[in-house]
N, C-alpha and C positions, 0 to 999 in steps of 0.2 A: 846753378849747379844742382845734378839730384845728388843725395847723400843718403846710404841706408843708415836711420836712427834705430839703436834700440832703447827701447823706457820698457824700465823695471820697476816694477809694482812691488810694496815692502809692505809689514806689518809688525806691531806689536800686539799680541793678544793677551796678554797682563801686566800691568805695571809692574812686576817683578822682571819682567824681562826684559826693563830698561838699564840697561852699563851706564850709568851717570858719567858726564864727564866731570872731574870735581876742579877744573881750576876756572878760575873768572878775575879777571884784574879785580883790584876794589873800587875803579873808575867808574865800571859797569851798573848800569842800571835798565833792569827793564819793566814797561810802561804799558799800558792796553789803551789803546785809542779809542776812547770810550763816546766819542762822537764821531758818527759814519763822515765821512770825508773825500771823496773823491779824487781832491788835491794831492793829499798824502799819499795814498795809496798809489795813485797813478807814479808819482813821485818815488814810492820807495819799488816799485815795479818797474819800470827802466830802468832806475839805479842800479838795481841789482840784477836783472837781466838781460840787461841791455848787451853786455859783452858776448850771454849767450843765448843768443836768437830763442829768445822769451820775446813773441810778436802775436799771442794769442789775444791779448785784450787792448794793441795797437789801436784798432781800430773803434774803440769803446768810445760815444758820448759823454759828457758828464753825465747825463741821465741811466745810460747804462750799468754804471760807474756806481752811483746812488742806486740804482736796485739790487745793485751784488750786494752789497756794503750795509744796506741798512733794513736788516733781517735779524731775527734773536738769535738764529742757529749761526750766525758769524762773528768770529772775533779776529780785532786786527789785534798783536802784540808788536811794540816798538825794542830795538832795545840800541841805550846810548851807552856813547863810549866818553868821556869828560864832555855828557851833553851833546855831545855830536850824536844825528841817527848814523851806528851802523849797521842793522840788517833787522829783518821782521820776517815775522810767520804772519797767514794765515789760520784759523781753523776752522772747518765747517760739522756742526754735527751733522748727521744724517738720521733718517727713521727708521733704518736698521741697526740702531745702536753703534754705529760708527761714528769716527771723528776721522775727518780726514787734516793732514797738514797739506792745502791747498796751495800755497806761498810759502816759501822758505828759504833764507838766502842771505849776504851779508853785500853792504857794500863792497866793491873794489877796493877801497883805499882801507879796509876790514881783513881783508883773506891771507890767509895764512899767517894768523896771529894767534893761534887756537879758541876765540870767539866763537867758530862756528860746531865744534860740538858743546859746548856751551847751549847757546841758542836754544840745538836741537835737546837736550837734556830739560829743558825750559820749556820747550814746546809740546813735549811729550809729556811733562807732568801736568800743564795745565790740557793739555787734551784730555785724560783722563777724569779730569774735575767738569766738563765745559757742562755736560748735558747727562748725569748719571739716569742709567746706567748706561757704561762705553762697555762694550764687547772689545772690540780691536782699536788700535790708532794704527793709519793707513797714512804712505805715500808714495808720491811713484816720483823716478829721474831717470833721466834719458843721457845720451850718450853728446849731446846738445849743452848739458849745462856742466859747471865749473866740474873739472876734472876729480875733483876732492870729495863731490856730493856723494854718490853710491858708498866711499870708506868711513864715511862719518855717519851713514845712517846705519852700516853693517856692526860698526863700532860700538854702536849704542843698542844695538840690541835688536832694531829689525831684521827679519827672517824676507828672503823674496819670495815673493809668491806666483809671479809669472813672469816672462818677458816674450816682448814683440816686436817685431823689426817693423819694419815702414820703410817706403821710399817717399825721402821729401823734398822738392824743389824750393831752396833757398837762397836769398842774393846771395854772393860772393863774400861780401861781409857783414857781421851780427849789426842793428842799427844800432847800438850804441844807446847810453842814457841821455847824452848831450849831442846829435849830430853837429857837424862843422864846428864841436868846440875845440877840435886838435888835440883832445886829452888822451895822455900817454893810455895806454892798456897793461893791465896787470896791476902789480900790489905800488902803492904809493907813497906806504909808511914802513 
């Protein structure tokens, strides 16, 4: 099926103009994966995009996999819910003094628990620390992933800064984190 997508480019241009979200179970705990991994990553990337045709790094090696992952300018963050992972950012510095949030997302059996401006509250602080100095913290979402993304980055204080539509030919349905494991879609908790 083609479908016109649009992805919307966001930004923060000073930690002041981050809207914290302030509430977070006290279950929560979040983690930086301090050894590049492959496993994981791939692992919390279909997990968490699987519902929404997140298929850009489908096709990735492990070796692939290990040359995104194991760089200074990247960091994975984890974050658990009673030790369960539920959702992880990416962030990559850049040499225009950017950090972009690359990944960003919660599990399925996570969303709409208020975890996920959490997260981004969390991802956006340590953007600004990753690689001083940060000019802006950058991300972009598209009209493709979980329907809540664009009001929780709006919420927190990113500004848009473009958008562009596309036409893109996609299966019929998202592949999913678990093909043929029959798992329901949507929230689980």
């Amino acid at each position: 099926m083609t479908v016109l997508v649009r992805t919307t480019h966001l930004e923060l241009r000073s930690p002041d103009a981050l809207r914290p979200s302030l509430t977070a179970p006290p279950d929560v705990v979040l983690l930086r994966a301090g050894v590049p991994s492959p496993e994981l990553n791939r692992y919390l990337y279909t997990s968490v995009g699987g519902d929404w045709y997140w298929r850009d790094r489908l096709p990735w090696t492990w070796a692939d996999w290990m040359e995104w992952l194991d760089r200074a300018e990247l960091e994975t963050w984890v974050l658990y819910r009673s030790g369960t992972p539920a959702g992880y950012f990416e962030l990559e510095a850049r040499a225009d003094d950017t950090v972009e949030i690359v990944c960003f997302g919660l599990l399925p059996g996570f969303t709409g628990t208020g975890l996920g401006g959490h997260l981004l509250t969390q991802a956006a602080h340590r953007a600004w620390r990753l690689r001083p100095p940060v000019a802006r913290v950058c991300v972009h979402t598209c009209t493709l992933d979980h329907p809540g993304a664009l009001a929780n980055y709006l919420a927190r204080g990113f500004t848009v800064t473009r958008e562009v539509e596309t036409a893109m030919t996609l299966p019929e349905h998202p592949p999913g984190a678990w093909p043929g494991a029959d798992r329901p879609t949507g929230r689980s908790r």
